[in-house]
PAKEKOL-613254 format. One line per 2 residues: number of its first residue (from 1); their letters; for each residue x, y, z of C-alpha. Coordinates in nm, 2 decimals, decimal comma, m for minus. Layout:
N
NUM	A	X:Y:Z  ...
//
This chain:
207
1	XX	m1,03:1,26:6,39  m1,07:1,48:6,09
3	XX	m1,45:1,63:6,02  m1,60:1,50:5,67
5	XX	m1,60:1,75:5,39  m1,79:1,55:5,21
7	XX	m1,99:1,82:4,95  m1,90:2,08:5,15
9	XX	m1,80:2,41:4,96  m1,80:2,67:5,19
11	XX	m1,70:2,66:5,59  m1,80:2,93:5,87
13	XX	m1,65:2,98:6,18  m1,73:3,12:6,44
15	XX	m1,40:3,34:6,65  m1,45:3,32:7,05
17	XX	m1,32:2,97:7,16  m1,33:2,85:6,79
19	XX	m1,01:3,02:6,67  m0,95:3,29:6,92
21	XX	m0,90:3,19:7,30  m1,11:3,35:7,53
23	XX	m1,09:3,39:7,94  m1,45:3,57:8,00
25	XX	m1,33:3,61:8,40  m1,01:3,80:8,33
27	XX	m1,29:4,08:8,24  m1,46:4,03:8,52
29	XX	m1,13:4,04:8,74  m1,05:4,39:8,56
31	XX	m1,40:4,53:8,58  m1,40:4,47:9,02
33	XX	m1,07:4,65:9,02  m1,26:4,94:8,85
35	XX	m1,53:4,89:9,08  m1,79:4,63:8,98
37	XX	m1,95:4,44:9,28  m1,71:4,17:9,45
39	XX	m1,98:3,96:9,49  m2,07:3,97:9,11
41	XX	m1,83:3,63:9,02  m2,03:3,50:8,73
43	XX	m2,03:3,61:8,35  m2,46:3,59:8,37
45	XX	m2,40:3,82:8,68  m2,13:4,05:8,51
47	XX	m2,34:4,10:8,17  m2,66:4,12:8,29
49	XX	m2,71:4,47:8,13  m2,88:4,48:7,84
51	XX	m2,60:4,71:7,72  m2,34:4,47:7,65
53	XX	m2,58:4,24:7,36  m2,67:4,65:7,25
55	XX	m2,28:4,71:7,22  m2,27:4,35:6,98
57	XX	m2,58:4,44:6,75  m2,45:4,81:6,72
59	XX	m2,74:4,95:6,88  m2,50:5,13:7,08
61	XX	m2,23:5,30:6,95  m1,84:5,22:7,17
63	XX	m1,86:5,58:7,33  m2,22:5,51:7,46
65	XX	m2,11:5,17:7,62  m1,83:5,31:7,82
67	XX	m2,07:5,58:7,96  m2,33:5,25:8,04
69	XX	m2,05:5,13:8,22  m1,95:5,42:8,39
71	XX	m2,29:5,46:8,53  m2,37:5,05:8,62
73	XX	m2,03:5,08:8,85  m2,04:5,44:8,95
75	XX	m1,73:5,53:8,87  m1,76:5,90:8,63
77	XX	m1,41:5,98:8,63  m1,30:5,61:8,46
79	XX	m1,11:5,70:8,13  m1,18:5,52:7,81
81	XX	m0,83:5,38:7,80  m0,96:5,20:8,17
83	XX	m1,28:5,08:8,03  m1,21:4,95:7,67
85	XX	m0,85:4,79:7,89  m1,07:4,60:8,10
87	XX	m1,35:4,49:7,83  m1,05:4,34:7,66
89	XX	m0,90:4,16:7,90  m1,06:3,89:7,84
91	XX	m0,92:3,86:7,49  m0,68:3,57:7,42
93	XX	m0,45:3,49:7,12  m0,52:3,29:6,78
95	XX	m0,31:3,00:6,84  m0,08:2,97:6,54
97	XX	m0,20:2,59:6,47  m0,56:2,77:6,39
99	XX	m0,39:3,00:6,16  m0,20:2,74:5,98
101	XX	m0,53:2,52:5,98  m0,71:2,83:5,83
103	XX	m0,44:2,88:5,55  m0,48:2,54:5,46
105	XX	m0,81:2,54:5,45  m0,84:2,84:5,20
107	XX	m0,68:2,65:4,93  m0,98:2,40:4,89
109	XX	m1,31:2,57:5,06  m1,46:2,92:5,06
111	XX	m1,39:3,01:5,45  m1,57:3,28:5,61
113	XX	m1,61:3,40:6,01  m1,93:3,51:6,21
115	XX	m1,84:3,60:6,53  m2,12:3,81:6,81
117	XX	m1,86:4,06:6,88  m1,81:4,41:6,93
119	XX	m1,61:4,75:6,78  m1,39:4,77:7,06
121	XX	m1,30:4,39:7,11  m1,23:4,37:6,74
123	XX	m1,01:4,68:6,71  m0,83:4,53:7,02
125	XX	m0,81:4,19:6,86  m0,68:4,33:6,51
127	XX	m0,43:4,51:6,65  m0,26:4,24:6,86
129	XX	m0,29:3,93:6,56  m0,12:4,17:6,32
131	XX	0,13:4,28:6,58  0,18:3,88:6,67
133	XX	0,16:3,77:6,34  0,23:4,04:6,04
135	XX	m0,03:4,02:5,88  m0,43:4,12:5,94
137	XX	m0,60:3,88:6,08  m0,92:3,93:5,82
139	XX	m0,70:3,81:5,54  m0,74:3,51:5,65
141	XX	m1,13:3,51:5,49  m1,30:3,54:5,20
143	XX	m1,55:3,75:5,42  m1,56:3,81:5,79
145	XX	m1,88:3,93:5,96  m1,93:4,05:6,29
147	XX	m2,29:4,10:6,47  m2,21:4,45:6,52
149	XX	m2,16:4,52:6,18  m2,48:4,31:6,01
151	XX	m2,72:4,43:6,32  m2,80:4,08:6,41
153	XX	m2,62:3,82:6,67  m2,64:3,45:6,74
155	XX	m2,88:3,27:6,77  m3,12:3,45:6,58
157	XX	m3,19:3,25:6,30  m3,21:3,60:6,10
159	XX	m2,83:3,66:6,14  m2,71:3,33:5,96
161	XX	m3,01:3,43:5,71  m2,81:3,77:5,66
163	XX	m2,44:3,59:5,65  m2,57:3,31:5,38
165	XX	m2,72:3,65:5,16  m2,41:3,84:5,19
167	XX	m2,16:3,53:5,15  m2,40:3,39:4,86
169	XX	m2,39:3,05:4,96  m2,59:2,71:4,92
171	XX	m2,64:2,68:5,35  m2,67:2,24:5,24
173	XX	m2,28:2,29:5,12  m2,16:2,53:5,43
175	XX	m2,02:2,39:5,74  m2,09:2,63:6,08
177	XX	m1,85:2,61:6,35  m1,94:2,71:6,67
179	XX	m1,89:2,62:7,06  m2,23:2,71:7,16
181	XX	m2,56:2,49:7,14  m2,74:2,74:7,11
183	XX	m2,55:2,86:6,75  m2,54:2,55:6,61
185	XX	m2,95:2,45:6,67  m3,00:2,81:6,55
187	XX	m2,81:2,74:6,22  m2,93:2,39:6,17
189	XX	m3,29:2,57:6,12  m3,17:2,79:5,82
191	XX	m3,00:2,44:5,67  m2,68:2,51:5,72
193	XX	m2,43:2,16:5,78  m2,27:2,24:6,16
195	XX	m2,02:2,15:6,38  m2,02:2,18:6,72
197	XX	m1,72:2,24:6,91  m1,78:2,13:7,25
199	XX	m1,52:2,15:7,55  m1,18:1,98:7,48
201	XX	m1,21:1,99:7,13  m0,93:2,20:6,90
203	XX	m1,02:2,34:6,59  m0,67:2,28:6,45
205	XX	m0,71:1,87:6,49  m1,07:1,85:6,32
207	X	m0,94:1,96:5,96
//
């Protein structure tokens, strides 16, 4: 069933599990053969330290995370290549119906991304859509904004405050897209219109 536009101008999506696919335990898979805890086996468990949210507002820089991480598994001699190989892991593809649904969707809307992400996931994830694909993958937006960039993540209603400023839009003609319940109560509190893509549902069939 397609999603009513209806006065909607502008659409924001979010990236993890919206457009890009995501498999948080293939991190935690790479980070025990590094050296992480066996019995750590949930994502809360994993990324308890403060240092991964730091990583996603910029409060720490890429080189000061892998040293974090070097230190919560005690593991010195672990090369950057090791680290920023296993942070990544969890990183999917962007399914090419998304892409073509994205395409499409430029030709009649503003379309913008907000993602809570990080300098080393995004490299990472750059890299491999323009090696898949051909082209970069921020093309694909008027504007893409990450949390690590603007300072602020989700749910903090001050980051959609900062992403409506900088996109200079009308929040009661933008649709948000998100998979989180969190995101999408945050957003509905600055006025922005929102979709929430819970588990089963694919971007691709909604518009």
């Amino acid at each position: 069933m397609k999603t009513d536009l209806s006065n909607i101008r502008n659409i924001i999506f979010d990236l993890g599990k919206v457009l890009l696919n995501l498999d948080f335990d293939a991190s935690i898979r790479a980070f025990h053969e590094l050296g992480l805890n066996r019995n750590v086996l949930s994502r809360q468990q994993a990324y308890a330290d403060p240092s991964f949210y730091q990583l996603e507002t910029g409060e720490i820089s890429p080189e000061g995370f892998r040293e974090k991480v070097r230190e919560i598994l005690n593991i010195p001699d672990t090369s950057d290549q090791q680290i920023d190989k296993a942070w990544c892991a969890m990183l999917g593809d962007v399914p090419r119906k998304r892409v073509d649904a994205l395409k499409e969707l430029r030709k009649k809307y503003r379309v913008f991304l907000f993602s809570n992400t990080n300098a080393i996931h995004i490299s990472h994830m750059h890299a491999d859509f323009e090696k898949k694909y051909g082209f970069a993958f921020p093309s694909l937006f008027e504007k893409d904004f990450y949390s690590h960039e603007i300072g602020k993540r989700k749910p903090d209603p001050a980051s959609f405050g900062k992403v409506i400023e900088l996109a200079k839009v009308n929040p009661a003609e933008t649709l948000f897209v998100d998979d989180l319940e969190k995101n999408i109560a945050a957003a509905q509190e600055t006025g922005l219109k929102v979709l929430w893509l819970e588990d089963g549902m694919e971007m691709a069939e909604l518009f």
